[in-house]
C-alpha positions in Angstrom: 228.2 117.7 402.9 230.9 115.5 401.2 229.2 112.5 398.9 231.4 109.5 398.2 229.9 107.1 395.0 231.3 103.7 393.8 230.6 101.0 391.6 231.9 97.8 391.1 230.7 94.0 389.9 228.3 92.4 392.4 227.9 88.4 392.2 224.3 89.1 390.3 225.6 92.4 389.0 226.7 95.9 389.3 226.3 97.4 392.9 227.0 101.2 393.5 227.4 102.4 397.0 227.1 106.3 398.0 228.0 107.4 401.6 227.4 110.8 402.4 229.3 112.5 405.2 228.5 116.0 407.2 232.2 116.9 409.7 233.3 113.4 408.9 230.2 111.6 410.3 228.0 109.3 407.9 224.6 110.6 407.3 223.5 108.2 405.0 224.3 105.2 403.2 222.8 103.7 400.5 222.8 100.9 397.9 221.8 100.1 394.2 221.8 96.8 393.3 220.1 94.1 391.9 217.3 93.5 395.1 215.8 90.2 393.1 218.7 88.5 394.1 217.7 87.4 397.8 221.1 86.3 399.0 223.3 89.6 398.1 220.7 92.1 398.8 219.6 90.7 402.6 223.9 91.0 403.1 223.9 94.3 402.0 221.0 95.3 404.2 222.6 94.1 407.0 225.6 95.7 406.1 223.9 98.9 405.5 222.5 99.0 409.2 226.4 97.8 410.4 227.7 100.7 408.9 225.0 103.5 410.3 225.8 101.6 413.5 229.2 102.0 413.7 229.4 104.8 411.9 232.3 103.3 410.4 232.5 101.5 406.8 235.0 99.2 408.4 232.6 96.3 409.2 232.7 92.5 408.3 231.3 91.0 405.4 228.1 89.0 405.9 228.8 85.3 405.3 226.9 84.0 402.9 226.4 86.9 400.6 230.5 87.2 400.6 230.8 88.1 396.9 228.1 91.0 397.2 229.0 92.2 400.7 232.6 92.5 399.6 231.8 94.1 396.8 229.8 96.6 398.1 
């Protein structure tokens, strides 16, 4: 298993995303950030079940929830 980890600023602040690949498929992917602030973590939700989806981190943002989406 390969892990992947990032962080960056979030609009209500820091959002760390780890992806976790087995042969260059995505297992998993998960998020920590701030889950109080509605907006940003419904968008990343959604993005979270995009990317198992497609199985691809290539996905659009989630308009809306721009700032945290694109962040994470």
């Amino acid at each position: 298993m390969v892990k992947f980890k990032g962080s960056t600023q979030g609009f209500h602040g820091p959002i760390t995303a780890t992806v976790d690949l087995v042969k260059g498929k995505i297992v998993s992917v998960a998020s920590d950030h701030e889950k109080t602030a509605y907006i940003g973590n419904l968008g990343i939700q959604r993005m979270l079940s995009r990317i198992k989806e497609a199985q691809n981190l290539e996905v659009d943002a989630v308009s809306g929830a721009t700032f945290s989406t694109q962040a994470f």
